[in-house]
C-alpha positions in Angstrom: -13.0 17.2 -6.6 -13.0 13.6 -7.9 -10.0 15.1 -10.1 -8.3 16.5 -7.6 -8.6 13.2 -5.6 -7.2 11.1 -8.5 -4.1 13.6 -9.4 -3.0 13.9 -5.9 -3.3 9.3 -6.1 -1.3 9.3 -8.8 0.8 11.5 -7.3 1.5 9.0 -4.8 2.0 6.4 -6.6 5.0 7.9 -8.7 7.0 8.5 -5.5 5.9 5.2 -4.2 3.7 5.9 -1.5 0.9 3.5 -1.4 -2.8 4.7 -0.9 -4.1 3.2 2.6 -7.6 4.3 1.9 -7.5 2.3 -1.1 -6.1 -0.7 0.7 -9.1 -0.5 3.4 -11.7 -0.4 1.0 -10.2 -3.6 -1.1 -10.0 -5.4 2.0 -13.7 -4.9 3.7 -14.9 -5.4 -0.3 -12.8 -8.7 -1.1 -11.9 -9.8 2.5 -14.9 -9.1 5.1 -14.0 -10.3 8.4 -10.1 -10.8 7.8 -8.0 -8.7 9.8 -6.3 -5.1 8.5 -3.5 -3.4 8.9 -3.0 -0.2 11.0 -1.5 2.2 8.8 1.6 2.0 10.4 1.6 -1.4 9.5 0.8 -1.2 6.0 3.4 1.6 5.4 6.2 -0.8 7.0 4.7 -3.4 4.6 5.0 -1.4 1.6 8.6 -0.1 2.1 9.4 -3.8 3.0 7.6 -5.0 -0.4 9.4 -2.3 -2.6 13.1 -2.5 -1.0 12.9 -6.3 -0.6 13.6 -6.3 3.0 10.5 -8.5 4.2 9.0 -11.8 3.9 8.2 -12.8 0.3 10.6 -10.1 -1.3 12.4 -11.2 -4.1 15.9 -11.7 -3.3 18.5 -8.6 -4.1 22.5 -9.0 -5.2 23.1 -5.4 -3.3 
């Protein structure tokens, strides 16, 4: 099972769909007590962070 959990992860991650799980766990571990993002949030987030269309993205010529 613990295969199948980490193909179908890295799965993900080549088409560039973040793992929200992952992203839960990191925050209650490193973060207790800050806020978190819905998942609709964080998937906004992400395609913001990988097109460069939110705050903090690097600036794009096109």
């Amino acid at each position: 099972m613990r295969f199948l959990h980490k193909l179908a992860e890295g799965a993900r991650l080549m088409v560039g769909v973040p793992d929200y799980d992952r992203y839960v766990a990191h925050r209650a571990a490193h973060h207790p007590g800050e806020p978190v993002m819905t998942l609709k949030e964080f998937h906004r987030d992400r395609i913001a962070r990988r097109y460069g269309t939110g705050p903090g993205a690097p600036p794009r010529c096109c």
